[in-house]
C-alpha positions in Angstrom: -10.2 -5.1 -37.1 -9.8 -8.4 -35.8 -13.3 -9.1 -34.0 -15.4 -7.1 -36.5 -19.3 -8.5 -36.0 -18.4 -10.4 -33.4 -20.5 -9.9 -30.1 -18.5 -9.2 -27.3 -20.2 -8.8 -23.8 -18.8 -7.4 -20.6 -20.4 -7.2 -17.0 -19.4 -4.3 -15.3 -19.0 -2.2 -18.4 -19.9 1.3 -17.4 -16.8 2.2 -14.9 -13.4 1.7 -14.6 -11.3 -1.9 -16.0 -14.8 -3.2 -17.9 -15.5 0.0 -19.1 -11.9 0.4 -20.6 -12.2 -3.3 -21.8 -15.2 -3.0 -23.9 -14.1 0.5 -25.9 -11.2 -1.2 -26.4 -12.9 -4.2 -27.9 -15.5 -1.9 -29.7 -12.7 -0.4 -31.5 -11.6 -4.1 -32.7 -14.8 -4.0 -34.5 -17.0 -6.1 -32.0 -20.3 -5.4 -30.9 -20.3 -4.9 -27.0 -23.0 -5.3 -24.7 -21.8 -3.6 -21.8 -24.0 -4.6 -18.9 -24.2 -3.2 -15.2 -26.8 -2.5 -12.5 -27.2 1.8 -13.6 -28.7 1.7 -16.9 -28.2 5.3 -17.0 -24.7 5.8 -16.8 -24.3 2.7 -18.9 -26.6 4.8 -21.6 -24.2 7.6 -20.8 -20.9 6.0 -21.2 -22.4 4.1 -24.4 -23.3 7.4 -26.2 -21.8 8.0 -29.6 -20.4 4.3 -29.6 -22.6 2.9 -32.2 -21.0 -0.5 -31.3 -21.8 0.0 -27.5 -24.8 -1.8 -26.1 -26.0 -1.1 -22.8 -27.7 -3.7 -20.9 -29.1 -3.6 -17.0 -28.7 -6.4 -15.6 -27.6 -7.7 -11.7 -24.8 -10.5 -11.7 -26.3 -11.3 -8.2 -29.4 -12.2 -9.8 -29.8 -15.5 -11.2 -32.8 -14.8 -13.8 -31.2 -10.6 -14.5 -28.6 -12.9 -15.8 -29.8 -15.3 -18.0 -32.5 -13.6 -19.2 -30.6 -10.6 -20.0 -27.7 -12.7 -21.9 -30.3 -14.4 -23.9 -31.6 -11.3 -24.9 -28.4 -9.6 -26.0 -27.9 -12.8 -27.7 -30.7 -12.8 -30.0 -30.1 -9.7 -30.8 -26.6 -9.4 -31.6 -25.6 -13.0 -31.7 -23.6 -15.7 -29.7 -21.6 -14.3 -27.2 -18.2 -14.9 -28.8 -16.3 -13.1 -26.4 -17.1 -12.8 -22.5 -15.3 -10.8 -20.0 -16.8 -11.2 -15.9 -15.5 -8.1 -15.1 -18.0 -7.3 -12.6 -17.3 -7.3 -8.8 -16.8 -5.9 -5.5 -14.6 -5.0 -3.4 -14.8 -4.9 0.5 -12.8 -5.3 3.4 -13.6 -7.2 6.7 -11.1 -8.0 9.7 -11.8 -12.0 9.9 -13.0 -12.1 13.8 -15.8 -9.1 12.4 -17.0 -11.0 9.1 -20.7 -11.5 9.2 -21.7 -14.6 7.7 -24.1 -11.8 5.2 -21.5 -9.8 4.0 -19.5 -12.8 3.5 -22.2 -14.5 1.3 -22.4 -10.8 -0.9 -19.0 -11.0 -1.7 -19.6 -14.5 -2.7 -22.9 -13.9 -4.5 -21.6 -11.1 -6.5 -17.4 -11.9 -7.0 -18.2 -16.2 -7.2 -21.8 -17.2 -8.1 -22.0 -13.9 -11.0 -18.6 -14.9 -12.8 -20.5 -18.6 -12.9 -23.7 -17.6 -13.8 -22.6 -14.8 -16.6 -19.9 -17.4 -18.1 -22.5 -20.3 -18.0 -25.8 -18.4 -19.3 -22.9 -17.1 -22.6 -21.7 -20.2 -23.1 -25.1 -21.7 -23.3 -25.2 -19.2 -26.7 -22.5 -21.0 -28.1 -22.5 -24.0 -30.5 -20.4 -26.9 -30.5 -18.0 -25.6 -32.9 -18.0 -21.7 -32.3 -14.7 -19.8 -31.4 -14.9 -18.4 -28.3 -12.9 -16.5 -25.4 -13.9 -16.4 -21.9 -12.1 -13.8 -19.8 -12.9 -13.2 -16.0 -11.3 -10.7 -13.8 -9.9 -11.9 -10.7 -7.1 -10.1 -8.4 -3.5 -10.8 -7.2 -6.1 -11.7 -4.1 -7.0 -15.4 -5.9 -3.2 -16.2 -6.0 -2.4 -14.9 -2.4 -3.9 -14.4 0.8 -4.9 -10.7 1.6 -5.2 -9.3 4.8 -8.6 -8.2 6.2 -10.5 -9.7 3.3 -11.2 -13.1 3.9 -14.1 -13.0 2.1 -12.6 -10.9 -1.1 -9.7 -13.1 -1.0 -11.6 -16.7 -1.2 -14.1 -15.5 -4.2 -10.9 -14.3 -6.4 -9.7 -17.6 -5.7 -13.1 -19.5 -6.4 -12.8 -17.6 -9.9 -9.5 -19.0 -10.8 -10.5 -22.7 -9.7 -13.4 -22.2 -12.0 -11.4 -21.2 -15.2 -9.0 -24.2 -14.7 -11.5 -26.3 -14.5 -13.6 -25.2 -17.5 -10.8 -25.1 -19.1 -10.0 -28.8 -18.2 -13.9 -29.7 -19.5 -13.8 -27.8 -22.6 -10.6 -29.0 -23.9 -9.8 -29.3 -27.6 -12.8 -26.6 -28.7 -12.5 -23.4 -29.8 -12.9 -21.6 -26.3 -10.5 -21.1 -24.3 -10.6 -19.9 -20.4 -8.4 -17.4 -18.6 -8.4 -15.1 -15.7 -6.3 -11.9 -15.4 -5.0 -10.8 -11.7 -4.3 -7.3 -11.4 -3.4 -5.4 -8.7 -4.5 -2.0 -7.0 -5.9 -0.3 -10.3 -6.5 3.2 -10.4 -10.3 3.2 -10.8 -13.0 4.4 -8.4 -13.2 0.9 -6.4 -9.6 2.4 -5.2 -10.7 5.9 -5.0 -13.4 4.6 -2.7 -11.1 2.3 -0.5 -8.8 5.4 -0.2 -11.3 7.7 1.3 -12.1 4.7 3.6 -8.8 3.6 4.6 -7.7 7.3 5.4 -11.0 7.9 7.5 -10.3 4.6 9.6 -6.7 5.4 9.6 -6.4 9.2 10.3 -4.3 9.6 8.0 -5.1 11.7 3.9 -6.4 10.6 1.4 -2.6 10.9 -1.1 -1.4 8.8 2.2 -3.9 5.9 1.7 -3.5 6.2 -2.3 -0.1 5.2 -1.2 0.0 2.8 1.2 -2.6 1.1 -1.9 0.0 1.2 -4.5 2.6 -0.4 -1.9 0.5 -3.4 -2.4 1.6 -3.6 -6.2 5.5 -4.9 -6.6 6.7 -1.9 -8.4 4.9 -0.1 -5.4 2.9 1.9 -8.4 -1.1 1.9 -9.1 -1.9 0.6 -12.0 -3.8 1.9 -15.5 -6.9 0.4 -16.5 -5.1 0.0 -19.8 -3.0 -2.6 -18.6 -5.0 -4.9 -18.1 -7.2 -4.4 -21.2 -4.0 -4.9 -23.0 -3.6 -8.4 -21.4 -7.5 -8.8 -21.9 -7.3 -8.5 -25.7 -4.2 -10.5 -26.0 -6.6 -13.5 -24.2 -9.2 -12.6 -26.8 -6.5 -12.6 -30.2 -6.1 -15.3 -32.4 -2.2 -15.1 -31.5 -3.5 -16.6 -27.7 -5.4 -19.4 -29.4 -3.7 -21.9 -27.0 -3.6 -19.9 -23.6 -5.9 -22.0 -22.0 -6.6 -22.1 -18.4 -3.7 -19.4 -17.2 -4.0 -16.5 -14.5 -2.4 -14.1 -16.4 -0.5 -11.5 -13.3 -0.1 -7.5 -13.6 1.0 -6.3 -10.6 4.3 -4.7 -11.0 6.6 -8.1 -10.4 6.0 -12.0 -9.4 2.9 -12.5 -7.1 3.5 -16.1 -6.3 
């Protein structure tokens, strides 16, 4: 098993694409501290894992971060491998954005990818092998309409893994984002309920019109992006630095 003992820690662990990511990475033989803001369905989804770690903890909180990554640090060491998974997704024409639900996208998509990859790096020594993985969305390498706000974080994530990847040059950590499309989890289950109440139209009708925003004009399985996550996190990707690694059916951009 390729990361056996290494600690592995993933924000937004107990549903959908994180929650996919870190069995995956628990069956590589790391330990995963899976964290999240529902410590019980994090204890829920971590039950009969021994090598799943749940850990509450609120990206949008400066010190729920830090402290919390410090803590799962000492107790299952560095955090070798990091994947900010967690984020949300919500729609806003432009002209009706509030300038509050604009800074809650930011605070949660933008300043927790920042704050989670900062406070595990900090866990790091000069020397250690690392990967850094955050999730960001076909929406950081193209415009999407009627989320501004969704649409500038994903691209705030990207800027930040070039440019950490840029400053961290010639270690053993390297950077990367992955950019899925619409993903069959409940964030899409959610926007489908929503987008057929606004638009009158059912619920198999919105689940469609979603997957129309993927090339292949197909949702997507969680476990393809994990698959692209632990390619990032191999030793085989040891110099895929600084990429935004697409799955969404065809060429975004």
């Amino acid at each position: 098993m390729e990361h056996l003992g290494r600690h592995a820690l993933v924000t937004g662990g107990g549903t959908g694409i994180g929650l996919d990511i870190a069995r995956a990475l628990a069956a590589a033989g790391a330990e995963v501290t899976i964290t999240g803001r529902n410590l019980q369905r994090l204890q829920e989804v971590a039950a009969g894992t021994p090598r799943l770690h749940p850990l509450q903890m609120n990206v949008d909180d400066e010190a729920s971060v830090r402290d919390g990554i410090a803590a799962a640090a000492a107790a299952r060491g560095p955090v070798a491998i990091c994947v900010a998974n967690a984020g949300i997704a919500e729609a806003a024409p432009f002209h009706k954005e509030t300038l509050a639900h604009w800074r809650q996208i930011m605070v949660t998509n933008l300043d927790g990818v920042f704050l989670t990859l900062q406070a595990a790096l900090a866990t790091l020594g000069r020397e250690d092998w690392g990967r850094f993985v955050a999730i960001s969305s076909i929406a950081g390498l193209k415009g999407l309409k009627g989320g501004s706000a969704y649409t500038a974080s994903k691209h705030g994530v990207i800027g930040l893994i070039h440019a950490l990847s840029e400053e961290y040059m010639g270690g053993r950590v390297t950077f990367n984002a992955v950019c899925p499309g619409y993903v069959e989890t409940p964030i899409v289950d959610r926007n489908a309920v929503e987008i057929a109440a606004r638009q009158g139209i059912t619920e198999a009708e919105a689940r469609a019109y979603l997957a129309r925003g993927n090339r292949h004009k197909t949702l997507l399985q969680t476990d393809e992006v994990t698959g692209a996550v632990m390619w990032l996190c191999s030793e085989a990707a040891r110099s895929v630095n600084g990429q935004s690694i697409q799955i969404a059916g065809g060429q975004v951009t």
